[in-house]
Every structure is written in C-alpha cells, then in structure tokens.
C-alpha positions as CSV (number, residue, x, y, z in Angstrom):
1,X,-28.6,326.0,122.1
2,X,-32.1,326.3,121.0
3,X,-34.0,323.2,121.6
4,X,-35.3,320.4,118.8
5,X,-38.9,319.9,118.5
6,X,-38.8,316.6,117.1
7,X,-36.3,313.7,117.4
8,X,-34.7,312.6,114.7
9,X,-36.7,309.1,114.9
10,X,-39.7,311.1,114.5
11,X,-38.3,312.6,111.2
12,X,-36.6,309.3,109.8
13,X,-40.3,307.9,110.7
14,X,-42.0,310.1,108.7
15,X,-40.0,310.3,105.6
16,X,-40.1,306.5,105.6
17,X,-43.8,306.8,105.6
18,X,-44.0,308.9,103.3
19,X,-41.8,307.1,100.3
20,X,-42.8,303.3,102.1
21,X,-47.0,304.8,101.3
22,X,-46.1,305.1,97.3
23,X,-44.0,302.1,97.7
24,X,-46.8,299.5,99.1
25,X,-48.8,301.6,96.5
26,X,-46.9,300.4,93.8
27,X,-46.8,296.8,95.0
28,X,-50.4,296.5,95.7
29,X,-50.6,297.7,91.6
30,X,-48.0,295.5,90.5
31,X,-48.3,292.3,92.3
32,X,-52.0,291.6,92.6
33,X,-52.1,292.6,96.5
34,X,-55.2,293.1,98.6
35,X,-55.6,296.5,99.0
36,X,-53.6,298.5,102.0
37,X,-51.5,301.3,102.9
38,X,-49.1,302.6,105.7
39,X,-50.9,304.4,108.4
40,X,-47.4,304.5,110.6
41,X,-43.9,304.2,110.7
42,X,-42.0,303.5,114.3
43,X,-38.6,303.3,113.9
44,X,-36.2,302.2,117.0
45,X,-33.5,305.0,118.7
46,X,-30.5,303.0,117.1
47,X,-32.3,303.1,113.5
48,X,-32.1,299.6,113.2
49,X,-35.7,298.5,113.0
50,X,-38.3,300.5,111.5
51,X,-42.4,298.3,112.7
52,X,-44.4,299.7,109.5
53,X,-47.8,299.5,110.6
54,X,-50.5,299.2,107.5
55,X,-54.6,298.9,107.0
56,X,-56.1,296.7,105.0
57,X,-59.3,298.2,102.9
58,X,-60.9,294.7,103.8
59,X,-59.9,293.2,107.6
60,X,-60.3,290.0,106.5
61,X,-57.5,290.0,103.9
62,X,-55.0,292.0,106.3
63,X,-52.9,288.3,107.5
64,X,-52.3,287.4,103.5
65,X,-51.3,291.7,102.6
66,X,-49.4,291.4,106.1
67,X,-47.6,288.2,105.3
68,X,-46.6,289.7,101.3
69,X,-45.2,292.6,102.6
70,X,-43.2,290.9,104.9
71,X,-41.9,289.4,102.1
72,X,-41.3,292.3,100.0
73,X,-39.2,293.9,102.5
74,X,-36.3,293.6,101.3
75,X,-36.7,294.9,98.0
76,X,-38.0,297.8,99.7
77,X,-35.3,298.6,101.5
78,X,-33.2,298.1,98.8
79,X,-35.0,300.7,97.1
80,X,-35.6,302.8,100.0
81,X,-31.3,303.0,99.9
82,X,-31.3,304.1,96.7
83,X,-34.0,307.2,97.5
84,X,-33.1,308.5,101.3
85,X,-29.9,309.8,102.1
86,X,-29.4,307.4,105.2
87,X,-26.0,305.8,106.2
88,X,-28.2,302.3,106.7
89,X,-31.8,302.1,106.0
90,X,-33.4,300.3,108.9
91,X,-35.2,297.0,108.7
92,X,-38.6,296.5,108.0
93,X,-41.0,294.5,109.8
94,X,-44.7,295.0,108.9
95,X,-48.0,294.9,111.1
96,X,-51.6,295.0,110.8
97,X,-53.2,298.5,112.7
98,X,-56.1,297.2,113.8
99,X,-57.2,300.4,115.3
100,X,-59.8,301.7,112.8
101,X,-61.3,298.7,113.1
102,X,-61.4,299.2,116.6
103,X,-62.7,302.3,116.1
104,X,-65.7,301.2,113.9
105,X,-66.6,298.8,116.0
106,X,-67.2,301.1,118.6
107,X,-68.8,303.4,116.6
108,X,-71.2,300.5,115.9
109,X,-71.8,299.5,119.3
110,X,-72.8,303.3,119.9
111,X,-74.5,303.7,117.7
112,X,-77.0,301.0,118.9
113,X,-77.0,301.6,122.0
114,X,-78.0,305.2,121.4
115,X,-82.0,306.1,122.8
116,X,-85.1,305.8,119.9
117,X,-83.1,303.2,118.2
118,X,-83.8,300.1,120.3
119,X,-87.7,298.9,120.3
C-alpha cells in the first residue's frame, strides 16, 4: 500500500484556504472591511472545526476585521457548500496571526541593535 504524503486535513486545509482567501477578498470589497486575508487554515481530524487564521494590512484594525468575519461565517460556509465537494463543510472560527507582526518587530529590534547604528 504505498504510503500518503499528506493527510487529508492537510488537503481539506488548503483548498479551504484557497476558496476562503477570494472569499474574505470579496467581503473586504463588498462590505467596507479593513483590509485582511487568510494566511492559514487548521482544520480539526473529525472535520468539524476549521480556526482560519487571517492578517490584517493594519494591526490595529485586526479585533474589528476579526470580530466581522466571525460574523460572516456563516454565509461563508454556506457558500463554501455550494463550491467544495464535502459531505459537511466544517465550522469556521476566525483568528488574528499575529506572527508577522512578531516577525517585524524583531526585525526592528535587530536592526537597532546591529554595530555602527547606535552612537
């Protein structure tokens, strides 16, 4: 039996990334959001729960984009079971990655502490 490479959640995962990113897309467009997009989708063994995690182009407005999404959900998984070929579409539940700006931040703090740049 030749052995699978990925697990099924990984490929559920990415295809709901995939049509979730033109999704928040559209609703960003259409109802006035801040600006944000889906950096990952982690969807639980049973399929019941998808986390969509999501960036915000400004940190500061990521709560409010968080908190409109949350609300959207269901009308995207309503549309979501009209465009996969899943038995049940799993739940959404939205989150803020805060890792790039974890990541700049860092970046930052290296880049001041690097030699020739302090006085």
């Amino acid at each position: 039996m030749p052995s699978r490479d990925f697990k099924r959640t990984d490929r559920v995962g990415a295809e709901l990334r995939r049509e979730l990113g033109t999704l928040v897309h559209a609703a960003v467009r259409d109802h006035g959001l801040p600006s944000c997009s889906v950096s990952d989708v982690e969807v639980t063994r049973d399929l019941d729960w998808a986390t969509v995690w999501v960036t915000a182009l400004l940190p500061q407005q990521s709560k409010e984009a968080v908190k409109a999404l949350n609300e959207l959900a269901v009308e995207f998984r309503r549309s979501l079971s009209r465009s996969m070929r899943l038995r049940r579409v799993p739940e959404l539940r939205f989150k803020y990655d805060d890792s790039v700006d974890k990541g700049e931040r860092i970046e930052q703090l290296l880049r001041d502490s690097e030699p020739g740049t302090q006085d």
